[in-house]
C-alpha positions in Angstrom: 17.3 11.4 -150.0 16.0 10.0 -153.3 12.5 11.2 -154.5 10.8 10.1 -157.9 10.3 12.8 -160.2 7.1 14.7 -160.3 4.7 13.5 -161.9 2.8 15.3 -165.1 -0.9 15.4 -165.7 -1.9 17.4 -168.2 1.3 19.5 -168.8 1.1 21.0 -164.8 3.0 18.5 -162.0 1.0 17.0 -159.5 0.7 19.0 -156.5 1.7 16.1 -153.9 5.1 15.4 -155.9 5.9 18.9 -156.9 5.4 20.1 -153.2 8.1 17.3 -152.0 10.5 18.4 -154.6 10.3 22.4 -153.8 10.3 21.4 -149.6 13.4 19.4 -150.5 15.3 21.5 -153.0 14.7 24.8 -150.2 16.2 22.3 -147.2 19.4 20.8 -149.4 20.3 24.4 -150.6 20.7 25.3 -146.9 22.3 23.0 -145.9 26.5 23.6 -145.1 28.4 22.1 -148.5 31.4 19.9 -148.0 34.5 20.0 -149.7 36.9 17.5 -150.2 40.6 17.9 -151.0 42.4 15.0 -152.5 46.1 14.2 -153.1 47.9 16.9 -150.5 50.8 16.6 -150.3 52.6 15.2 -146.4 54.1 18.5 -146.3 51.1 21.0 -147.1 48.9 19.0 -144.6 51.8 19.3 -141.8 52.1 23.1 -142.7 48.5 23.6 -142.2 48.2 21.5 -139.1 50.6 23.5 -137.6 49.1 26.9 -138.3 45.7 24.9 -136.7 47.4 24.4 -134.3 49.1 27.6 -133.4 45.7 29.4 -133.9 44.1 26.8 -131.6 42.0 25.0 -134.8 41.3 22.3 -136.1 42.8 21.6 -139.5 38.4 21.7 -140.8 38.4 24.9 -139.2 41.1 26.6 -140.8 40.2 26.1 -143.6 36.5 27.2 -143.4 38.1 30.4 -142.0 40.7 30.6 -145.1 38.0 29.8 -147.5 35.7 32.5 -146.0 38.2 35.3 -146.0 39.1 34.0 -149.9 35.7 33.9 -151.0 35.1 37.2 -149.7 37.7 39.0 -151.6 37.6 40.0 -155.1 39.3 38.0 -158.2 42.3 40.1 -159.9 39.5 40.6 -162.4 36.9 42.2 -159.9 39.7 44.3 -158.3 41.1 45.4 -161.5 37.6 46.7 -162.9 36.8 48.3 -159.8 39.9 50.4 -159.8 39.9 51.4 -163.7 36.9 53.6 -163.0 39.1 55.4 -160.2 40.6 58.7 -162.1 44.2 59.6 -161.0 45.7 62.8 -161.4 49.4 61.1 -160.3 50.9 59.7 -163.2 53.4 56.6 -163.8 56.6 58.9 -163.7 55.5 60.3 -160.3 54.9 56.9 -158.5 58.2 55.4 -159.6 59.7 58.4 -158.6 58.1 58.2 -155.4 58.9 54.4 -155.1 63.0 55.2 -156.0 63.2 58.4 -153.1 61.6 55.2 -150.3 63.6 52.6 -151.5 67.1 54.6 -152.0 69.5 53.9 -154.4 69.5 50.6 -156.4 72.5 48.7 -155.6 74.0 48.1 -158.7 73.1 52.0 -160.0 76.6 52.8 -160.7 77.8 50.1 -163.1 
């Protein structure tokens, strides 16, 4: 929907036009956005079809539900500042040390 601009009298807009544009801004920012992918590739769409389809989904609906969960989670940034302000008494030697007794020997430890 197309609507002039309000008009101006006197520096204030007029009530009539002003009260269109604030009724209409309020319903479009409701409203569900779309999003548009272009140029995917045969395979990717035929990947994610098939998850669709073994979830029981449409391909629209998969991806609402993937973009959900992503929007949802923290950027690397958001994550990495959250965690900084967590103080640790465990220092680096101890987790690798920890990490080497779960993961055994390296393989090639003895060359």
């Amino acid at each position: 929907m197309h609507l002039p601009a309000p008009r101006k009298t006197d520096g204030a807009l007029s009530c009539g036009n002003a009260c269109i544009h604030a009724r209409t801004h309020v319903t479009i920012s409701n409203m569900p956005k779309t999003i548009q992918v272009r140029d995917l590739d045969d395979d990717v769409y035929e990947a994610l079809r098939r998850r669709a389809s073994e979830a029981g989904l449409t391909v629209p609906e998969l991806l609402r539900r993937e973009a959900t969960r992503l929007a949802a989670r923290p950027t690397v940034e958001e994550w990495l500042a959250r965690t900084k302000r967590r103080p640790s008494q465990i220092d680096r030697a101890d987790v690798l040390a920890a990490l080497d007794e779960l993961r055994g020997q390296w393989p090639d430890a003895d060359r």
